[in-house]
RODO-2510 file (C-alpha; in nm, 4 decimals, decimal comma):
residues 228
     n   res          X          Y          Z
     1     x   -11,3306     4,4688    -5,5716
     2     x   -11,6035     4,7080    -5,4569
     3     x   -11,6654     4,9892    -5,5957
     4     x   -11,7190     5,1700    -5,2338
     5     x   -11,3187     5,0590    -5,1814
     6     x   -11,2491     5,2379    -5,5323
     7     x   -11,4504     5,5294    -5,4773
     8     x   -11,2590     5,5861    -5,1785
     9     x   -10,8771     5,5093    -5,2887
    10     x   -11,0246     5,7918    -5,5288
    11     x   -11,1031     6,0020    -5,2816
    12     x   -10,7834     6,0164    -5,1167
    13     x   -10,5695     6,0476    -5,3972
    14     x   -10,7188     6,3326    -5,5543
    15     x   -10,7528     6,4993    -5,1985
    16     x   -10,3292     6,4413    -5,2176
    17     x   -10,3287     6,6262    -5,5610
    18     x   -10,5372     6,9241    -5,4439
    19     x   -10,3150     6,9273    -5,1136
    20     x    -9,9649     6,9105    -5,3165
    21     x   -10,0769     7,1563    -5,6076
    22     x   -10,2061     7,4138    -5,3484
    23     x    -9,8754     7,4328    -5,1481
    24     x    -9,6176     7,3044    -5,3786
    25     x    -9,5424     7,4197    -5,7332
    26     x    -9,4923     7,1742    -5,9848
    27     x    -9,2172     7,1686    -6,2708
    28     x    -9,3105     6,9056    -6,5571
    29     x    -9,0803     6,8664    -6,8259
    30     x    -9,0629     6,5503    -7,0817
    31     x    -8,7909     6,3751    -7,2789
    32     x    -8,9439     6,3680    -7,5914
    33     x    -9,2910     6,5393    -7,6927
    34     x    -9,5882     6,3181    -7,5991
    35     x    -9,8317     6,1957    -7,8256
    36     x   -10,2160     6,2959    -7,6680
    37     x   -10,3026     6,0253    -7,5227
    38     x    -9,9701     5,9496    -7,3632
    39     x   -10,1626     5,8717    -7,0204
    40     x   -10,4381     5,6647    -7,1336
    41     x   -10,4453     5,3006    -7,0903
    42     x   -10,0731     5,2807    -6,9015
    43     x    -9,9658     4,9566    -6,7844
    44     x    -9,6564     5,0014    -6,6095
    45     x    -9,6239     5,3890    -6,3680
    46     x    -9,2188     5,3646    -6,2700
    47     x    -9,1081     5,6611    -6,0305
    48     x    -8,7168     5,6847    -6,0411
    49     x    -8,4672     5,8699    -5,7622
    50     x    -8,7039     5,7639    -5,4669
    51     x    -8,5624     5,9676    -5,1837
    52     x    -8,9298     5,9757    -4,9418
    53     x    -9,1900     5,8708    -4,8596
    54     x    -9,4360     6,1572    -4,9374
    55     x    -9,3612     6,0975    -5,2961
    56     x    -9,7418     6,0849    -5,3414
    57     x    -9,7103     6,4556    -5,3196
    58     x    -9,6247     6,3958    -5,6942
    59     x    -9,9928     6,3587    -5,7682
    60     x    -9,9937     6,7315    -5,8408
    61     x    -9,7871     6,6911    -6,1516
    62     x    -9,9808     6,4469    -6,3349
    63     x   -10,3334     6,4590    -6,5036
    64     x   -10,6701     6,3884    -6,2598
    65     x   -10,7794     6,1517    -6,5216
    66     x   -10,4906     5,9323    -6,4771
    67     x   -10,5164     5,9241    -6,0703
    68     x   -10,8847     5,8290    -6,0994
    69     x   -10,8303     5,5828    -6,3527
    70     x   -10,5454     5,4161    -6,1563
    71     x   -10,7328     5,4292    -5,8403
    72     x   -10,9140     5,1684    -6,0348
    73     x   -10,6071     4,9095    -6,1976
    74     x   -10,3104     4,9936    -5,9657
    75     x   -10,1303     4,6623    -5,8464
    76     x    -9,8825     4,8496    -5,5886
    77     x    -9,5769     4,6476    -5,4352
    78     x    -9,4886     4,7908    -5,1102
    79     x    -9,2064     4,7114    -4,8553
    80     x    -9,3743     4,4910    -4,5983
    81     x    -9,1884     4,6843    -4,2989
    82     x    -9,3397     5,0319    -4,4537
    83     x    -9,6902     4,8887    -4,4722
    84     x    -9,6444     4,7358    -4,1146
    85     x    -9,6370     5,0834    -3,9636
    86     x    -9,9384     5,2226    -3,8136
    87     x   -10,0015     5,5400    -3,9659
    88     x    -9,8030     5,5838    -4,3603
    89     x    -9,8860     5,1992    -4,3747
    90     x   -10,2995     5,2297    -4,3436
    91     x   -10,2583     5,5363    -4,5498
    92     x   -10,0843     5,4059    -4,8622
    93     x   -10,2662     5,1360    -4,8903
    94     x   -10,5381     5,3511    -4,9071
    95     x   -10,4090     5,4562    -5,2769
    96     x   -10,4644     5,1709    -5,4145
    97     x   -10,7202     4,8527    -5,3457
    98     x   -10,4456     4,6212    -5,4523
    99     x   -10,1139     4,7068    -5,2598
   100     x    -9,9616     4,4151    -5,1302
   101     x    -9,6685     4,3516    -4,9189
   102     x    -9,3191     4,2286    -5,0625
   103     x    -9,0078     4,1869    -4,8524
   104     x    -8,6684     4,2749    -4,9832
   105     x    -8,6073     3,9047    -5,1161
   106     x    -8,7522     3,7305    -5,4601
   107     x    -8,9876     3,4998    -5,2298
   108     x    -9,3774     3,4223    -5,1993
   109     x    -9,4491     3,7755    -5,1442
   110     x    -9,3181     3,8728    -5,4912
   111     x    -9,4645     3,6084    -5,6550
   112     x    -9,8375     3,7381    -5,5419
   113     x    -9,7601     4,0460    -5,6160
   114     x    -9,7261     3,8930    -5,9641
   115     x    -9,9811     3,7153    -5,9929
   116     x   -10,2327     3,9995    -5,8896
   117     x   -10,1164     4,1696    -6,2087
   118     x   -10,4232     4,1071    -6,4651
   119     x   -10,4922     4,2419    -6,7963
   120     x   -10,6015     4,5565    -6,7270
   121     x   -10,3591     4,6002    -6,4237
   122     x   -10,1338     4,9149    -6,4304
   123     x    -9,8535     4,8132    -6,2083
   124     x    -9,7198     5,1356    -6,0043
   125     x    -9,3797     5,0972    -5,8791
   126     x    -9,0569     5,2661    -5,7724
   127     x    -8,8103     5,0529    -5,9075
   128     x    -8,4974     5,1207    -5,6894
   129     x    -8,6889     4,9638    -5,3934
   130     x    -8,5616     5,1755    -5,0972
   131     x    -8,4869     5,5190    -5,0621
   132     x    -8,1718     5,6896    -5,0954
   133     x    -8,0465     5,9365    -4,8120
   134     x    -7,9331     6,2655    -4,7860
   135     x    -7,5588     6,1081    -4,8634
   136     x    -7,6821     5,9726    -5,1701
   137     x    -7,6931     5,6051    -5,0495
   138     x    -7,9764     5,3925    -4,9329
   139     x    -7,9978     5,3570    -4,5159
   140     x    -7,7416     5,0484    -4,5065
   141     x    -7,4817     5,3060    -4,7065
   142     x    -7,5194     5,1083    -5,0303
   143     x    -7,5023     5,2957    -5,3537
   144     x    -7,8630     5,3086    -5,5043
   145     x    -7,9297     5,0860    -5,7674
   146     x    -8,2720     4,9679    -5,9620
   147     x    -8,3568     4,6287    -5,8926
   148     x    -8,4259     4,3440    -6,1589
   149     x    -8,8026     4,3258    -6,0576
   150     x    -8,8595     4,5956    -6,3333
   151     x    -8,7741     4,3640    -6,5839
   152     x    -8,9975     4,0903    -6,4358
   153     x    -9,2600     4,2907    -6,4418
   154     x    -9,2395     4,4054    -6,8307
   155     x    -9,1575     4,0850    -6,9606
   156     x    -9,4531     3,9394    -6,7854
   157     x    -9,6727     4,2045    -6,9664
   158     x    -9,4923     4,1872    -7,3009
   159     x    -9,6515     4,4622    -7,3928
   160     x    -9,8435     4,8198    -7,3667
   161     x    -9,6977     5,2029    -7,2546
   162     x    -9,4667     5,2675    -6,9518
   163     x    -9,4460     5,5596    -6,7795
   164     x    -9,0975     5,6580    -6,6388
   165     x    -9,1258     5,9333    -6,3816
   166     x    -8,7810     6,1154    -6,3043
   167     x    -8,7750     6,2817    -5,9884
   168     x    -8,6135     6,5692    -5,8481
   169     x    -8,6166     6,4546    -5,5433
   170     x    -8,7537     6,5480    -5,1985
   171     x    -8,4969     6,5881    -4,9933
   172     x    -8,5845     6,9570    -4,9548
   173     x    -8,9022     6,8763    -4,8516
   174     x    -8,8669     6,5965    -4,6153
   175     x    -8,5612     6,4107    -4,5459
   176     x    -8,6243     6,0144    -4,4149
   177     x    -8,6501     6,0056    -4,0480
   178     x    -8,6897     6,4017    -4,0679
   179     x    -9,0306     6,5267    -3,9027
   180     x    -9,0392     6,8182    -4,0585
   181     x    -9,2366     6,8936    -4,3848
   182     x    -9,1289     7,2034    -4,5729
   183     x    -9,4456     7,3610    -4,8001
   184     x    -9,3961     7,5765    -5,0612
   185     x    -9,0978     7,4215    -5,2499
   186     x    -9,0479     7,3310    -5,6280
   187     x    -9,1048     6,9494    -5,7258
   188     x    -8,9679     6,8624    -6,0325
   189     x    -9,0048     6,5754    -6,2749
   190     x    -8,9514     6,4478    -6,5889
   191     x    -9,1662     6,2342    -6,8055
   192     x    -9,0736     5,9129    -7,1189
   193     x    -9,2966     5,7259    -7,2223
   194     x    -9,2149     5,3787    -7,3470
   195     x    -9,2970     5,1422    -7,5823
   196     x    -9,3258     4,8285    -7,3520
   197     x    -9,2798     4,5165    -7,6458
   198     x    -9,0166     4,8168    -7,8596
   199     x    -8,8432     4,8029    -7,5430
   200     x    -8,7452     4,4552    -7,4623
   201     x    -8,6993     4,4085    -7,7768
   202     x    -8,3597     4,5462    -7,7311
   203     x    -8,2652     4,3057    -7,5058
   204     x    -8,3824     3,9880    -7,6624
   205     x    -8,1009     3,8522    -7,7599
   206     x    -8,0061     3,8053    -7,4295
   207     x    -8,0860     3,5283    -7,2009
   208     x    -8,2833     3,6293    -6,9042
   209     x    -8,0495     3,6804    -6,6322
   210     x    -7,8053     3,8612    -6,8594
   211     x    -8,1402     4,0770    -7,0138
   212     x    -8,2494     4,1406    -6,6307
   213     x    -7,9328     4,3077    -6,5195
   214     x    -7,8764     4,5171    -6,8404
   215     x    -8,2827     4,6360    -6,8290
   216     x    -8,1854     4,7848    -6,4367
   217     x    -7,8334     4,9443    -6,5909
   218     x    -8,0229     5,0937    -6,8401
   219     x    -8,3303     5,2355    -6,6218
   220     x    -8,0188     5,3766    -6,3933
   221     x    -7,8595     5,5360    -6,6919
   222     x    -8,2078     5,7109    -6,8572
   223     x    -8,2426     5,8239    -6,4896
   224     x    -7,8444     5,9791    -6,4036
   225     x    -7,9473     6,1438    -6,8092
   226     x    -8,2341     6,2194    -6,7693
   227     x    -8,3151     6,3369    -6,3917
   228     x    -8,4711     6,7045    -6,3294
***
């Protein structure tokens, strides 16, 4: 990967953070006190309650460092019919050098997305996989729900720090399908930070489809706990 296509992705995201924290104001809280270098050397960056998509106004609520760094590792799965549009498509894939395409089925296109994971990777991910409406469902009127690719993902690392980002939400911001951007609002979110290997460890005696569904009930229940 060149480091003209990193330099950029930099660019751009720390433009976003200087955009959201001069017309937003940010409200970070955490679920336990973090240790000082909570954000270095991350492997897994989970945003939960995805309700837009101009979540990447959340930039403003976490450190510089951590944006430039992951600028440099991010392996980003995106919805292929997001990426396919003309405009938010070229420009999220402008976060990150490595954001590749998935569909909404376990097929090929998850199993590159895999497989571009390496051993510095931090994987960035929102783990519900669509966005929930302003009724509280996603657009097909299904209840939300996090998806089992989480636990793919961390049992494939075995180990290292997750991130898990509560959000407020954005609805007040920007509704989906809603033109309109409001400025000047209050984002809120709420920080955990996990011990990757401590964590499936609770699960292992389990066998893996069984240990799958219980590691998305339990991501859904830290998030209904512990959302802003």
């Amino acid at each position: 990967m060149s480091w003209l296509r990193i330099g950029f992705s930099r660019g751009i995201v720390l433009s976003v953070q200087l955009f959201a924290r001069l017309f937003y104001r940010f409200e970070v809280s955490w679920v336990s006190p973090p240790p000082p270098d909570a954000w270095q050397d991350l492997r897994v960056f989970a945003l939960l309650n995805h309700t837009s998509l101009l979540e990447p106004l959340f930039f403003g609520a976490v450190p510089t460092r951590f944006l430039w760094d992951g600028a440099a590792r991010a392996v980003v799965p995106g919805a292929d019919i997001t990426l396919k549009r003309p405009v938010i498509g070229r420009f999220y894939r402008y976060f990150a050098p490595r954001t590749i395409a998935i569909s909404r089925k376990r097929d090929a296109s998850w199993d590159a997305f895999m497989a571009a994971i390496a051993n510095q990777s931090l994987v960035a991910i929102a783990p519900e996989g669509r966005m929930m409406r302003s009724d509280g469902r996603d657009k097909h009127g299904k209840p939300m729900s996090v998806r089992g690719g989480i636990a793919d993902i961390l049992e494939a690392l075995g180990e290292g720090k997750m991130m898990l980002a509560y959000s407020g939400g954005l609805h007040h911001v920007n509704r989906p399908g809603e033109a309109r951007i409001r400025l000047f609002q209050r984002l809120a979110m709420r920080f955990e930070l996990i011990d990757i290997a401590s964590y499936l460890a609770g699960f292992a005696e389990l066998d893996p489809s069984a240990r799958r569904l219980a590691i998305a009930r339990d991501l859904e229940a830290r998030l209904a706990q512990h959302k802003p």
